[in-house]
C-alpha positions as CSV (number, residue, x, y, z in Angstrom):
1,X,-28.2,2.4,37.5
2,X,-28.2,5.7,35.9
3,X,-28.3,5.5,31.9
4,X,-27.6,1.8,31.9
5,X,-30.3,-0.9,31.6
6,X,-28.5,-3.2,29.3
7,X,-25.8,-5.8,28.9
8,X,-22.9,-5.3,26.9
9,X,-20.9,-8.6,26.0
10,X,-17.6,-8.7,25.1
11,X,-15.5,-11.9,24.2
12,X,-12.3,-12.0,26.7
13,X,-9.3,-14.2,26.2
14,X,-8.2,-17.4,28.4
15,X,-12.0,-18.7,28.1
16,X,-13.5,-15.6,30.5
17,X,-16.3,-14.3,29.2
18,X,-16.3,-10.2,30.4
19,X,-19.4,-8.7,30.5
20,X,-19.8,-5.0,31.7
21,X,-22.3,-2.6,32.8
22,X,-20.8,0.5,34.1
23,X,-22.5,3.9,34.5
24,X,-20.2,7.3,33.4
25,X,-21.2,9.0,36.6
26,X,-19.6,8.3,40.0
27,X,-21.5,5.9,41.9
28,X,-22.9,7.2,45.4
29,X,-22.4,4.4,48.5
30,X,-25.1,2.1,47.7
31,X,-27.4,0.3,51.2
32,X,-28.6,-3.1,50.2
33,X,-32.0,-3.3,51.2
34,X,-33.1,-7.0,50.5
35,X,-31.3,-9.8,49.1
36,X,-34.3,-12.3,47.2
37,X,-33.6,-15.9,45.2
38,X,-36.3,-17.4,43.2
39,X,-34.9,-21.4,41.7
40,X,-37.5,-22.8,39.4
41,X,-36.7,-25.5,36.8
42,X,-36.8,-22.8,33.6
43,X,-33.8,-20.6,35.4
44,X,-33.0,-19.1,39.1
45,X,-33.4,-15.5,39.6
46,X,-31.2,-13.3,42.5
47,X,-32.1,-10.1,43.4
48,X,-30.2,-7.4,44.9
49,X,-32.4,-4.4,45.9
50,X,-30.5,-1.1,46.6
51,X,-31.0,2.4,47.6
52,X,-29.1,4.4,44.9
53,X,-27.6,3.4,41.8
54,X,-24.6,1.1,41.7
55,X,-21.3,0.4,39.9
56,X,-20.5,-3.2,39.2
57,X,-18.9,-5.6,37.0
58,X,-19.3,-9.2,36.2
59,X,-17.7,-12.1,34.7
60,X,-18.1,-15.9,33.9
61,X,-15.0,-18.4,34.2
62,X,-15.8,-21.3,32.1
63,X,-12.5,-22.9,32.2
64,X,-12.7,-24.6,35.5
65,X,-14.9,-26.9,37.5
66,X,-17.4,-25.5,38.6
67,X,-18.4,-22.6,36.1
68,X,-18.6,-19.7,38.3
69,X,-19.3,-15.9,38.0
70,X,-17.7,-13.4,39.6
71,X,-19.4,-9.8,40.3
72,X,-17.6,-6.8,41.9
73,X,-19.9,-4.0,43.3
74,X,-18.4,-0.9,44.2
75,X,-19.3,1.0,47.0
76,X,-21.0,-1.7,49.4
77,X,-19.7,-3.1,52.4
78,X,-20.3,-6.7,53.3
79,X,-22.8,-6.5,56.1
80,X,-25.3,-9.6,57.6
81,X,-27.7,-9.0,54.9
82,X,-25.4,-9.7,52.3
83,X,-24.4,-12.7,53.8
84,X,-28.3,-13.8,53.9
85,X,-27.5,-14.4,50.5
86,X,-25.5,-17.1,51.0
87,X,-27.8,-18.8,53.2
88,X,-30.4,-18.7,50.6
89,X,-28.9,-21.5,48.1
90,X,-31.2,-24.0,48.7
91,X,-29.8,-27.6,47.9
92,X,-32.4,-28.4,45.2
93,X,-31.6,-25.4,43.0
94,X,-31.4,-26.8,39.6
95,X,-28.4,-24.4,38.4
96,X,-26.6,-23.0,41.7
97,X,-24.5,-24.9,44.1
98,X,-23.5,-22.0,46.2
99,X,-22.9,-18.2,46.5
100,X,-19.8,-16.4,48.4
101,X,-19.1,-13.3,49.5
102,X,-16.4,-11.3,50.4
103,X,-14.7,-8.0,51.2
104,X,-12.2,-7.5,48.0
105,X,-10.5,-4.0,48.8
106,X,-12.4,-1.0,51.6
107,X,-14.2,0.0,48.7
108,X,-15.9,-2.9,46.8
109,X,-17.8,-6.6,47.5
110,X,-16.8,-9.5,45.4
111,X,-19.9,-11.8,45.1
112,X,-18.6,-15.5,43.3
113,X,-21.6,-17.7,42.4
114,X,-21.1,-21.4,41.1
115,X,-23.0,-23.5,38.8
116,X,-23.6,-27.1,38.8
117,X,-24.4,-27.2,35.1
118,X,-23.3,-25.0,31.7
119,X,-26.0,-21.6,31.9
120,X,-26.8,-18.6,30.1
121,X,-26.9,-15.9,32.4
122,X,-28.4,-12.8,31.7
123,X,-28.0,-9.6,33.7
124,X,-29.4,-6.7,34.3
125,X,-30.2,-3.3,36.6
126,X,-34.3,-1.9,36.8
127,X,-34.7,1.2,37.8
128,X,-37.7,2.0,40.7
129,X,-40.8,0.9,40.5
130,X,-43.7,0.4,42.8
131,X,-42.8,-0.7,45.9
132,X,-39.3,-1.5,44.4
133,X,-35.4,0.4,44.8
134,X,-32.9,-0.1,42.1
135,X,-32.4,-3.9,41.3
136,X,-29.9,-5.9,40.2
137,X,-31.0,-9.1,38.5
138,X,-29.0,-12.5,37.6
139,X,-30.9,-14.5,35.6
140,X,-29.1,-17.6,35.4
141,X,-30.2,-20.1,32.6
142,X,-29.2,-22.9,31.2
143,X,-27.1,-23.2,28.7
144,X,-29.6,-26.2,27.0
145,X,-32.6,-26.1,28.1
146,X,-34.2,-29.2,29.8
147,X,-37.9,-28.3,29.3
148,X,-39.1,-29.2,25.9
149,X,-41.0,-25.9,25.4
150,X,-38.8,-23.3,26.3
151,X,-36.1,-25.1,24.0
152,X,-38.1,-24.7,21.6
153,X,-38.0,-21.0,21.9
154,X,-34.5,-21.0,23.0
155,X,-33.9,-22.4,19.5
156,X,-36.3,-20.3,17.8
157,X,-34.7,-17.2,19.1
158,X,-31.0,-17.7,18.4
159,X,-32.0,-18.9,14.5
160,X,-31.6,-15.8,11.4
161,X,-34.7,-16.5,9.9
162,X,-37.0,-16.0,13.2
163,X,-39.5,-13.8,12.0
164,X,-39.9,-16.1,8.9
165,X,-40.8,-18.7,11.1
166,X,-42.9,-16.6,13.8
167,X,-44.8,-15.7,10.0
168,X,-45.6,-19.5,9.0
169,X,-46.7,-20.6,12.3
170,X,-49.4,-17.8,13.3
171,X,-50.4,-19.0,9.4
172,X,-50.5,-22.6,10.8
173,X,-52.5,-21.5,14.2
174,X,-55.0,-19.9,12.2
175,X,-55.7,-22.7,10.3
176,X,-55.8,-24.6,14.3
177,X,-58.3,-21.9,15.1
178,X,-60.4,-22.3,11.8
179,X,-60.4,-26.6,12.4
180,X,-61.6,-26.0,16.4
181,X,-64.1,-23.5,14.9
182,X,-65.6,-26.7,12.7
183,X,-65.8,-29.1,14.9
184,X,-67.4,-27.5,17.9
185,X,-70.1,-26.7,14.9
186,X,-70.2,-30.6,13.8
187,X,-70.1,-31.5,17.4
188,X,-73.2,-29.1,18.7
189,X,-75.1,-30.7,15.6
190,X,-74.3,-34.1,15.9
191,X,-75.6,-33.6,19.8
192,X,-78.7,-32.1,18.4
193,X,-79.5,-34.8,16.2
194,X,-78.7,-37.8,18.7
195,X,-81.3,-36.0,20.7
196,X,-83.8,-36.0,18.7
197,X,-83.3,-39.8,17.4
198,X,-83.2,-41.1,21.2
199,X,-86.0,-38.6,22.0
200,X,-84.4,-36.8,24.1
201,X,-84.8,-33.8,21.7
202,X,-88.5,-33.0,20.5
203,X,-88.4,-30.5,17.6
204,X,-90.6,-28.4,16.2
205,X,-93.0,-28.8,13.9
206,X,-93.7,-26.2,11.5
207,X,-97.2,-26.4,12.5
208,X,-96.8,-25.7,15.9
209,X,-95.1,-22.2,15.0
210,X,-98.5,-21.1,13.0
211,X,-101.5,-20.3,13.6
212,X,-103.7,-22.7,15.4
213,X,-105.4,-25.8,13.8
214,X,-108.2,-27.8,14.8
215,X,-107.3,-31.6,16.2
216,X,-106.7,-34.4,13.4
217,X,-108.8,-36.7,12.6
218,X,-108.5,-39.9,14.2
219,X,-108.1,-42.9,11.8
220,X,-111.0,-44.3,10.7
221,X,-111.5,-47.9,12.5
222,X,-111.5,-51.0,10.9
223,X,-115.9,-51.4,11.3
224,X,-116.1,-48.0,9.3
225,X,-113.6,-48.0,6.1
226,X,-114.1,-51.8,5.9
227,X,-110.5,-53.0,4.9
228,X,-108.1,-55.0,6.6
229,X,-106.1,-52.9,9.7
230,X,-102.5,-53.5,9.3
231,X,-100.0,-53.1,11.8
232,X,-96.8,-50.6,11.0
233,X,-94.0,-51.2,12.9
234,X,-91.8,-48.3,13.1
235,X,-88.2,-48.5,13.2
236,X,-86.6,-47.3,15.9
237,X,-83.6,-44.7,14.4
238,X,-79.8,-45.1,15.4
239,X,-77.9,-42.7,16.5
240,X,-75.2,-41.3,14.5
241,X,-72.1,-41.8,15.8
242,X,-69.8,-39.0,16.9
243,X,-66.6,-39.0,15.4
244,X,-63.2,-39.3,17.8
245,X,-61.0,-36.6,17.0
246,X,-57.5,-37.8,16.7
247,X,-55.5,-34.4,17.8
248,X,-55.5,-33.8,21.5
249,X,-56.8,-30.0,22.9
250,X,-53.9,-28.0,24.0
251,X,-54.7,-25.6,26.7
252,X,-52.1,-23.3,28.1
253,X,-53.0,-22.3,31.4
254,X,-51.7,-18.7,33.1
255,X,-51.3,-18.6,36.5
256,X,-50.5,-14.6,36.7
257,X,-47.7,-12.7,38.2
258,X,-45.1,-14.6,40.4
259,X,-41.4,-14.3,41.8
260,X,-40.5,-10.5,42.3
261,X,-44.2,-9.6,41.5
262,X,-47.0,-10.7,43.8
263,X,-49.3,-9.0,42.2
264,X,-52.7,-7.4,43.9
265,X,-52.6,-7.4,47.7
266,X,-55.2,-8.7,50.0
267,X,-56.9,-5.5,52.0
268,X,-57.7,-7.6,54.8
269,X,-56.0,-10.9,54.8
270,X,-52.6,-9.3,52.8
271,X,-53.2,-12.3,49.9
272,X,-51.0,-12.3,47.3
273,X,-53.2,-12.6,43.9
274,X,-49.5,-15.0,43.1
275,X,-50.6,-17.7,45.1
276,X,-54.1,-17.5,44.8
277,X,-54.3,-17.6,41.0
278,X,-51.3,-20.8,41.0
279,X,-53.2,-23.1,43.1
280,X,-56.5,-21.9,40.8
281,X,-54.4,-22.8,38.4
282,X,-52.9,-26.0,38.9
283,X,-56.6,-27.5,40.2
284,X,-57.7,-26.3,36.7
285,X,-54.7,-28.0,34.6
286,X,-55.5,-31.3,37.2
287,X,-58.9,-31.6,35.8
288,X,-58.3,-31.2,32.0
289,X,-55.6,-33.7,32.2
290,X,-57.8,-36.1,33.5
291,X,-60.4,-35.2,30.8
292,X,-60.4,-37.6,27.5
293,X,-58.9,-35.2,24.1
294,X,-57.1,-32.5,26.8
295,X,-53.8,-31.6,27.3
296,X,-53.2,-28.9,30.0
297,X,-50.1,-27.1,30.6
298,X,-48.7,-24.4,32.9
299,X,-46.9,-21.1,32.2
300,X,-45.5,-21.6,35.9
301,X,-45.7,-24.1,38.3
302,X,-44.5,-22.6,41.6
303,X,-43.8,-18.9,42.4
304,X,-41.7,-17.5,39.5
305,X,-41.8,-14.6,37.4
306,X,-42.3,-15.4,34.2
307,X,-42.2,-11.9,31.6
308,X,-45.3,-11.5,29.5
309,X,-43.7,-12.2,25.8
310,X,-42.4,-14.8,27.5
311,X,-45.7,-16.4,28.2
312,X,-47.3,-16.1,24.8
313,X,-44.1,-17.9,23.8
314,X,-44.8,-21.0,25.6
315,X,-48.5,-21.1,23.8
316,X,-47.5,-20.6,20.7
317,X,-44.6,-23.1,21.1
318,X,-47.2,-25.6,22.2
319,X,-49.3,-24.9,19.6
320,X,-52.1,-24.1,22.3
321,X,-55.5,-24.2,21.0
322,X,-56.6,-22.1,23.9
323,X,-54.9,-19.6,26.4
324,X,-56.3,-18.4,29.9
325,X,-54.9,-16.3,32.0
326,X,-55.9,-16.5,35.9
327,X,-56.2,-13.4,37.9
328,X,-57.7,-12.1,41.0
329,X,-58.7,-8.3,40.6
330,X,-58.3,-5.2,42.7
331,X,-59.7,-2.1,42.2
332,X,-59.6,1.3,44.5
333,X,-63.1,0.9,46.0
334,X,-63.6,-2.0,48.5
335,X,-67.3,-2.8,47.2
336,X,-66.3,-3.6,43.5
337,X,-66.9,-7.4,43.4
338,X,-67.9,-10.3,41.1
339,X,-65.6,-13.0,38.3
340,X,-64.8,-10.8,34.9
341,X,-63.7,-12.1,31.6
342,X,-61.4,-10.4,29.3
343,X,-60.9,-10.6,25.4
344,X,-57.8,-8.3,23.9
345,X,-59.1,-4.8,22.2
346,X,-56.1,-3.5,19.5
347,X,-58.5,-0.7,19.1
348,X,-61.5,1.6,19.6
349,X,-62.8,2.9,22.9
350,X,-61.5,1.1,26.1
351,X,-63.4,2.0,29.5
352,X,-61.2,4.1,32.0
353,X,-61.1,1.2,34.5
354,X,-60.3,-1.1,32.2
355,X,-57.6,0.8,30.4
356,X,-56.3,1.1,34.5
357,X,-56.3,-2.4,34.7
358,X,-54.7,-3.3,31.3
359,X,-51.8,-1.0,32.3
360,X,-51.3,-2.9,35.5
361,X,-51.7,-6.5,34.5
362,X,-49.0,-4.8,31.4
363,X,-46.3,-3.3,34.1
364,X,-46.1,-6.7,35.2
365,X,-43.0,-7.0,33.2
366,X,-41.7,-3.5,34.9
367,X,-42.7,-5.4,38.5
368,X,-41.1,-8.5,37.9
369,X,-38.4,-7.6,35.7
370,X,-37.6,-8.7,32.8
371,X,-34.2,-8.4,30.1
372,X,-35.6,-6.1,26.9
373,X,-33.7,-7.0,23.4
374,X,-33.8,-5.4,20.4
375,X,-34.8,-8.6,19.0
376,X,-38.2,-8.9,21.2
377,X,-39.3,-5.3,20.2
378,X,-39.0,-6.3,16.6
379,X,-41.0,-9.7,17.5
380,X,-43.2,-7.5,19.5
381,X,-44.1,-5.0,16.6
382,X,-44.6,-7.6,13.9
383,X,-47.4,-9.3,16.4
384,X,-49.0,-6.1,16.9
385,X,-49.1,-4.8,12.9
386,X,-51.0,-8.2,12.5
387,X,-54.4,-9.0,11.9
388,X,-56.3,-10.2,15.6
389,X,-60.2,-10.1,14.2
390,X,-60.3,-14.5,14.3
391,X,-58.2,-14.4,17.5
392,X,-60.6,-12.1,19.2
393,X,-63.9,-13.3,17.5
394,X,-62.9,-16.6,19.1
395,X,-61.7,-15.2,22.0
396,X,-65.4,-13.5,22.9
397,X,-66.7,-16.4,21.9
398,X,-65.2,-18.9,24.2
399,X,-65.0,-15.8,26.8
400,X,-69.1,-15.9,27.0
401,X,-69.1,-19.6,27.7
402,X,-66.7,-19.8,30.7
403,X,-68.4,-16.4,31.5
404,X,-72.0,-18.6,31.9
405,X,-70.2,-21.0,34.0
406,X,-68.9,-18.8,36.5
407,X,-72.2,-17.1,36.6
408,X,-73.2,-20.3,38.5
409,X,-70.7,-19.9,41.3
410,X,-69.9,-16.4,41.7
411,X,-71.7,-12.8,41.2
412,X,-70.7,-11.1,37.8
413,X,-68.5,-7.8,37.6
414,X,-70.3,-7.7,34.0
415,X,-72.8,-9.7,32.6
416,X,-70.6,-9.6,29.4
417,X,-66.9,-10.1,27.8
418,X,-65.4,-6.8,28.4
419,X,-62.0,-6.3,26.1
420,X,-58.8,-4.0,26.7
421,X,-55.8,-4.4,25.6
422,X,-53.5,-7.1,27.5
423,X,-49.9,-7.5,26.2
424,X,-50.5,-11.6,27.7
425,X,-53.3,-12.2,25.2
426,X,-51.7,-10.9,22.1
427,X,-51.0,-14.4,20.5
428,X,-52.6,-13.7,17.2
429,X,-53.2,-17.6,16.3
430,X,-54.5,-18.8,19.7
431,X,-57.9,-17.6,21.0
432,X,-57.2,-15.8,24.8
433,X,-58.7,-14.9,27.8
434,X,-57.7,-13.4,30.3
435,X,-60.2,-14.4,33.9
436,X,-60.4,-12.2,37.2
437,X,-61.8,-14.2,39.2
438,X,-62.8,-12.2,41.9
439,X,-61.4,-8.9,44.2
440,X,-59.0,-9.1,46.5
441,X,-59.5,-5.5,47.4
442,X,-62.9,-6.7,48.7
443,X,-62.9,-8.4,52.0
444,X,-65.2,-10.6,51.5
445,X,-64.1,-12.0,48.3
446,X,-60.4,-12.0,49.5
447,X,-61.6,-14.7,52.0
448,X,-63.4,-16.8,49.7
449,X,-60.3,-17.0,47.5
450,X,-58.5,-17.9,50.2
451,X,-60.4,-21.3,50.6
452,X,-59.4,-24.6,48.4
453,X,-63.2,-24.9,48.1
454,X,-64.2,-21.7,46.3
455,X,-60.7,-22.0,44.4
456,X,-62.0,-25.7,43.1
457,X,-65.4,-23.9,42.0
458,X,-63.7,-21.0,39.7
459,X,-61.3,-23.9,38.4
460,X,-64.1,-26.1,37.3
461,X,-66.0,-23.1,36.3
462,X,-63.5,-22.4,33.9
463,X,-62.7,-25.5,32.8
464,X,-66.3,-26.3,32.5
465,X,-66.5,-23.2,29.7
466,X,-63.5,-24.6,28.2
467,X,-65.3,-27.9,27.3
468,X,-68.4,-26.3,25.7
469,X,-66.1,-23.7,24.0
470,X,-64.8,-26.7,22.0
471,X,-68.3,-28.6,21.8
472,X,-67.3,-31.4,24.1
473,X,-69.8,-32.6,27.2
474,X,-69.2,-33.5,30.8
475,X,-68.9,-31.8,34.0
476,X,-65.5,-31.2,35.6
477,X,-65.3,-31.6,39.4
């Protein structure tokens, strides 16, 4: 849609609700190329991929039963693909009972979609990108959210004094950050010290660092020093006692890409890093829920598109103690291989690879597609102007430590955390990382992820770093 990417509402009389996005320029006769629906329990996305810019027009009628919305696109002609759409409502959509279409005049379609519930729809045209034609996106939400976290955000975004609020909770994160920072300390001490009580542990005697001295002398025997022996019994010592902590772990987990965006591509096999990194995922959030002082929780939880701001929201409206993104790389030579670990870089020098791959993991928004508001740049800017040196010294901290772990599974891209600079780690009061796994652009990694086994491995792997990150033992898997 040429000079329009936005949606301008208007308050219309006899309770319609008149939204409009019309170009200036006369629209060209528009080919729909693919007709796509996406229903997840945060909000159902339909897609209408086209070949050339299109005028159209759209309303909700909320004084009837059901709520519907009416769109008029001009110059389209009903054809069997469009009518695909209506075969696409699936009966366990959370938000829309059914979609019509019809012929209104020779010269325009009249698409009428119902809800079974009060929603927020937003709507909105993308221009090209990658693989993709014009698009024109209904995002249908509802009007009260039914997840606990996304109200949560819901609420935080319609309320004045947002970025008062967004101010005193990184302040509150950070003081989350500084408390994990303290007891994984106490934690890898009061290990060290049961170790050495139940013997475990031997330490070091200064002695034995120095230079060498001859043998001890052994006690002189009762016959020779003429005194009484006496027996000393020694008492065994106890072992401290590790204290519980009371506040459960919060770990947001990242299953990347999703919906409209399938991410890297499979060379041989066709994968879709999508589904790959969600069942990676979801074995991963399995285990730490089963694990005593964890709470794991998913950005997504089936193939969605969730938009990057969207899914530092849902950490920081947890109050995450830890954020992981999942991916599965690609890069333009076949032979690149091995599991990589990311930490965010705001600044200095950036390797020309990884700045490549920044920029792709960051056009995920352009991929999928996502609604822009003056309100989110302003968000935006304020996280970036802010101090990330305890996010990221945490960060390549933890990053080392589920690094080590996957060493034990997989070959390493790099023996170390590399850093560039993600737009899905910038949470500046929750430690992030982002993990690729392993190539899909190499063959023989593509079929390894492709197997629940090797998928269970990097889980654990990660999970396993996640545990030592916070000074907590066990073995996941």
């Amino acid at each position: 849609m040429t000079g329009v990417n936005r949606r301008d509402v208007v308050m219309g009389t006899a309770g319609f609700l008149i939204f409009s996005l019309l170009p200036v320029s006369k629209a060209q006769a528009a080919q729909l190329l693919d007709v796509r629906m996406w229903p997840a329990p945060e909000y159902t996305r339909i897609t209408l991929e086209h070949d050339v810019p299109m005028r159209f027009k759209y309303s909700v009628i909320r004084n009837g039963n059901p709520i519907r919305m009416v769109v008029d696109v001009e110059g389209l002609k009903l054809t069997d693909k469009l009518k695909q759409l209506v075969a696409k409502t699936q009966p366990n959509d959370p938000y829309v009972s059914g979609i019509t279409a019809s012929q209104l005049n020779s010269k325009t379609v009249r698409l009428v979609i119902s809800f079974k519930t009060e929603i927020d729809p937003q709507v909105f045209s993308l221009k090209p990108f990658g693989e993709y034609k014009y698009r024109l996106v209904f995002d249908i939400y509802p009007a009260v959210q039914k997840d606990p976290i996304m109200a949560l955000i819901q609420k935080e975004e319609s309320e004045p004094d947002a970025i008062e609020k967004l101010l005193a909770q990184v302040a509150e994160g950070q003081q989350r950050m500084e408390e994990n920072r303290l007891e994984a300390e106490h934690d890898s001490i009061g290990e060290l010290i049961a170790g050495i009580s139940s013997g475990t542990v031997v330490p070091m005697k200064p002695e034995d660092v120095g230079p060498s001295k001859p043998a001890p002398k052994a006690p002189a025997s009762k016959k020779d020093s003429g005194k009484p022996a006496t027996t000393v019994t020694k008492k065994k010592p106890s072992t401290p006692k590790r204290t519980v902590r009371e506040r459960v772990l919060v770990v947001m987990i990242d299953p990347g890409h999703g919906g409209e965006d399938p991410g890297a591509v499979g060379r041989r096999y066709r994968t879709h890093e999508k589904t790959v990194v969600l069942s990676i995922a979801k074995i991963l959030a399995a285990e730490l829920n089963r694990t005593r002082g964890f709470k794991a929780l998913l950005t997504r939880d089936r193939d969605y598109f969730v938009p990057l701001n969207r899914r530092v929201q849902k950490a920081r409206a947890a109050k995450a103690d830890f954020f992981v993104s999942i991916h599965a790389d690609a890069w333009i030579k076949a032979s690149a291989r091995g599991s990589s670990i990311f930490a965010l870089n705001t600044r200095g020098r950036v390797s020309s690879q990884n700045r490549w791959l920044a920029k792709n993991q960051n056009n995920a928004d352009l991929i999928g597609g996502v609604n822009v508001t003056t309100k989110d740049k302003r968000i935006a800017k304020i996280l970036l102007d802010m101090s990330f040196s305890a996010q990221v010294s945490d960060s390549l901290v933890y990053g080392k430590k589920i690094l080590t772990e996957l060493s034990k599974i997989n070959k390493l891209h790099k023996s170390h955390v590399e850093q560039a600079n993600f737009a899905v780690l910038k949470a500046p009061d929750i430690p992030s990382v982002l993990v690729e796994t392993a190539f899909l652009s190499n063959p023989e990694e593509e079929r390894k992820l492709r197997t629940r086994t090797f998928q269970r491995k990097l889980a654990c792997a990660i999970g396993n770093g996640i545990l030592k990150s916070f000074g907590r033992t066990g073995t996941l898997g």
